[in-house]
N, C-alpha and C positions, 0 to 999 in steps of 0.2 A: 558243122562248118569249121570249127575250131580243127579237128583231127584232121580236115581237108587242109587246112593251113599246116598245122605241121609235118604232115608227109611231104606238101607242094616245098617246107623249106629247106626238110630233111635231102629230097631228091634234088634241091639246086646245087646241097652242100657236096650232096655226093657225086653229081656231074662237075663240081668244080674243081675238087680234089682227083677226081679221075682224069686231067686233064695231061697228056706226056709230056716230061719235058726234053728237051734237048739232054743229051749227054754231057755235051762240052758245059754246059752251063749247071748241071746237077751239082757240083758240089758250092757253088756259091748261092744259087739259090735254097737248097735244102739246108744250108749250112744256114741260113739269115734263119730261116723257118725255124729250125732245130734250138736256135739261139732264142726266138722269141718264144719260143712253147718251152723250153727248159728243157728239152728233148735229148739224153745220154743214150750213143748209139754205142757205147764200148762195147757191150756184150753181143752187138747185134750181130748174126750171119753174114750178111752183106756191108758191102764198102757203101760209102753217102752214094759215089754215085751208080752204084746199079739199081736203086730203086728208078723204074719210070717214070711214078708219079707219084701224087704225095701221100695217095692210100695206102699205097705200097708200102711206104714209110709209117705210116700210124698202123700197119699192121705186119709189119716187121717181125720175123723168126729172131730169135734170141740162142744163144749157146748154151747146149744142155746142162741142168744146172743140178748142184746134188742136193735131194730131197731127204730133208733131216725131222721127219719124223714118220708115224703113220696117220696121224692129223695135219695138214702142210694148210697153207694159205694156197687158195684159186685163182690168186691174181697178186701185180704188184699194186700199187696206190697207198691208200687208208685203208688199215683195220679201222672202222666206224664203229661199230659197239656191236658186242654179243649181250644175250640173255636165254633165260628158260622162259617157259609157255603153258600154260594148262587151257582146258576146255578150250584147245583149237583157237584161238585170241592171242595176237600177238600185239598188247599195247601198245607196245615200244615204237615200232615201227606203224601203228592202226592198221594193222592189216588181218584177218584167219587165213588162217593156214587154208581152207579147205577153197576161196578164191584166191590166195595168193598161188598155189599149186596144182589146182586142178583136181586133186584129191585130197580129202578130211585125211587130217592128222591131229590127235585129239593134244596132244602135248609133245614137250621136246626140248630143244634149244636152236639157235640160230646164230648166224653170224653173218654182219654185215662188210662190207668192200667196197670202196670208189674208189671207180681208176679216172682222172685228169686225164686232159688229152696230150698233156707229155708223158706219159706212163705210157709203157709196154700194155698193149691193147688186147693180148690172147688168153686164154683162159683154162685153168689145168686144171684135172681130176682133186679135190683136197684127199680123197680116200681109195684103198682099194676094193673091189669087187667088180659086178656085176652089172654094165650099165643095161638095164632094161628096156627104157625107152627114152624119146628123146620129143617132147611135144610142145610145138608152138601155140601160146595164144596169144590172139591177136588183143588191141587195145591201144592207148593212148601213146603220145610222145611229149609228156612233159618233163621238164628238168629233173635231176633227180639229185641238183644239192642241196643246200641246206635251206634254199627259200623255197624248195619246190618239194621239201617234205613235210615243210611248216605249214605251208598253202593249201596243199593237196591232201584229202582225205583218202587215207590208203593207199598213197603213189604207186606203192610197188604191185598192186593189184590191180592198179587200172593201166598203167603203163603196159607193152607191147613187152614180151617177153618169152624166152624158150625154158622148159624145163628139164633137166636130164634128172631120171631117176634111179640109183644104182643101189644095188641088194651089196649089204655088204652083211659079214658071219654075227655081225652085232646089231644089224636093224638097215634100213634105209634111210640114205644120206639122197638131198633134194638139191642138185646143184640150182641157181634159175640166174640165167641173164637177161638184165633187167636191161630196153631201150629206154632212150630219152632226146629229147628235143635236140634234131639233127644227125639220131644215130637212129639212120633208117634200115639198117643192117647189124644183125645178128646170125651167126653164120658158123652153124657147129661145121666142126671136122672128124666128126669119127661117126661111127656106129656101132650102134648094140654086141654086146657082148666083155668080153673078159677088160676089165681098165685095172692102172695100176695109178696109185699117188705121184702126180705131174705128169702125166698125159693129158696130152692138149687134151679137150674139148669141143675149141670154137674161139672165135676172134668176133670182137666189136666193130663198124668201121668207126666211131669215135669214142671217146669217152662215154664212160657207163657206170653202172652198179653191178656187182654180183652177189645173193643173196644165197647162205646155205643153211640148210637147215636138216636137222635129225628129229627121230622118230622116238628121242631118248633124251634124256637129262645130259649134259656137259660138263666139263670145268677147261677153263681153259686157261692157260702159266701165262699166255704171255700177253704185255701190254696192247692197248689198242695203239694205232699211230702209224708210219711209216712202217711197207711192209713189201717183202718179197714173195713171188712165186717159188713154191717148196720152202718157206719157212715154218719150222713148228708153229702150229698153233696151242 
């Protein structure tokens, strides 16, 4: 019952925001929106007013941006916390690897990402290689901030989610975009084959998590907090 309620409130959110609007009237209305979500269009492709509607705007192309390392972040938002992992148990987050993934991964490291619904909502390769596959599983849509990680045993495993899995010369990296309460769309854009660090992936239609994780130990330089797409991790 409960997952029927949240798809029925995900699908009203997402009819509502699908809604077009007038031209003449786009930049005073997107403008109030943008103002109350905290929403910075500078870097965006498009002018306020050629978006139609306001999806279009929460899922907004951004200007190519230079990728400064060969570990980059997957999203803008929070860096939320990384760690390492043994026997497939990821504490931190109560989750294993092997239903958080869809495939056992006995150890590693991970790293967490929440994008707000004024953040940039698309989603880049953090590494290069070889994306393998790209696989949906289905599941719940609960929150996925800080009351809804506290609440929920193993959010990121029950929650609704895509995994992309890419071979890279050092192991396999586990991009996974995590749904949650009203984000009834996850929506890769690419396909299998050769990626490179900050190629798209796939777009949220609202706020979300993105979870990654290696098949390997980590160290990562840089703080958790405020974070760009293609910044060193």
């Amino acid at each position: 019952m409960f997952r029927i309620i949240q798809k029925t409130s995900g699908a009203f959110i997402g009819l509502l925001v699908s809604i077009p609007c007038p031209r003449v009237l786009r930049g005073v209305i997107w403008g109030a929106l943008c103002k109350l979500f905290k929403m910075d269009l500078h870097d965006s492709v498009l002018g306020i007013d050629e978006f139609r509607t306001f999806q279009e705007l929460f899922t907004r192309k951004v200007k190519r941006r230079e990728i400064r390392g060969e570990v980059v972040s997957p999203s803008d938002g929070k860096f939320i916390q990384w760690g390492n992992f043994q026997n497939g148990e990821l504490p931190k987050i109560k989750c294993t690897a092997g239903k958080l993934l869809g495939v056992p991964v006995a150890s590693g490291s991970y790293a967490l990402f929440y994008l707000a619904p004024k953040n940039y909502h698309r989603v880049h390769s953090p590494v290069s290689g070889t994306l393998e596959s790209i696989t949906r599983i289905n599941g719940m849509f609960y929150p996925v901030n800080s009351i809804g990680m506290r609440l929920v045993n193993g959010l990121f495993q029950v929650n609704e989610r895509v995994v992309f899995k890419i071979n890279t010369s050092s192991g396999f990296v586990y991009v996974v975009m995590v749904g949650a309460l009203n984000v009834g769309s996850i929506v890769p854009t690419i396909g299998e084959g050769s990626i490179s660090a900050g190629d798209e992936i796939g777009y949220f239609g609202l706020g979300s998590s993105v979870l990654v994780v290696w098949d390997r130990e980590m160290s990562f330089k840089r703080d958790t907090g405020d974070i760009r797409y293609g910044d060193s991790l």
